[in-house]
N, C-alpha and C positions, 0 to 999 in steps of 0.2 A: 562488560566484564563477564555476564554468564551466557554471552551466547544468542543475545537476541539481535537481530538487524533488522532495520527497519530501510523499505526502499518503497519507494511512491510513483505512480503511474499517472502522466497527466495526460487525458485526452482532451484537447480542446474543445470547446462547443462554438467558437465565431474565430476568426480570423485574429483576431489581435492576440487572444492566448497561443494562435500559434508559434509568436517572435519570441525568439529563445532568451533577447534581455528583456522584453516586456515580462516572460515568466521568470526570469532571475532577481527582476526587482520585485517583484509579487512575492518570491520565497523571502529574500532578506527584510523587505516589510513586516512578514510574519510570523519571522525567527525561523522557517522552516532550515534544517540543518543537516538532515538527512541526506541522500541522494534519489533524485525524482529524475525516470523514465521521462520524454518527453515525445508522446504518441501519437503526435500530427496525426498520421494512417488512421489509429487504430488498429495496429495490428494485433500488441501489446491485449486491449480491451478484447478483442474475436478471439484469440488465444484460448481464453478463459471463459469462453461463449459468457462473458458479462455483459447482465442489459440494466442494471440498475448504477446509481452512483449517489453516494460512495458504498461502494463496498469494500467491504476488508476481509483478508482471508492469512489466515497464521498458516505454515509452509512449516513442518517437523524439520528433523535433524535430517532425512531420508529423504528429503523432496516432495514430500505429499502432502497435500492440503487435506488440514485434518481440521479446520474451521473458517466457516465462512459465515459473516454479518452482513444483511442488508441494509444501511440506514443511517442514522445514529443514534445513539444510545445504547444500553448492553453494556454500558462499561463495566459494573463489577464482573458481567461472565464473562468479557474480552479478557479483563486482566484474570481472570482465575484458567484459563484454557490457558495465557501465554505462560503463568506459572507452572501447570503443569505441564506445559510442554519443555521449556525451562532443565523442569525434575529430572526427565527422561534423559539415561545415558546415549552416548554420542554409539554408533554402533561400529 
């Protein structure tokens, strides 16, 4: 309701994540609910010259990535960046 979306990139690492129900039962297993990329290639991952995973990156009202996480953890400063990105009017 204020504006965030959230879409997920999967690039396989072995052959079986590449079968698109194999990843469909993996999402509803794990409640995922969002809408998830499915990046056999990698095209998706070279894109964004990404070499680590996961990474997370918040994308402004503008199209530009204004945060990028290697890892995990950081949660409080993930969620204080998507708040304030959040804040920022639509242009």
């Amino acid at each position: 309701s204020q504006g965030l979306v959230i879409i997920g990139n999967h690039n396989p690492e072995v052959g079986f994540e590449e079968d698109l129900d194999n990843l469909a039962a993996a999402f509803r297993e794990l409640g995922i609910q969002y809408p998830v990329a499915q990046d056999n290639n990698g095209d998706k991952w070279r894109a964004y010259n990404n070499s680590y995973w996961p990474t997370l990156y918040l994308i402004d009202k503008r199209g530009r990535i204004r945060y990028v996480h290697i890892g995990e953890g950081s949660y409080a400063e993930t969620e204080s960046a998507i708040q304030a990105l959040l804040a920022e009017s639509y242009p």
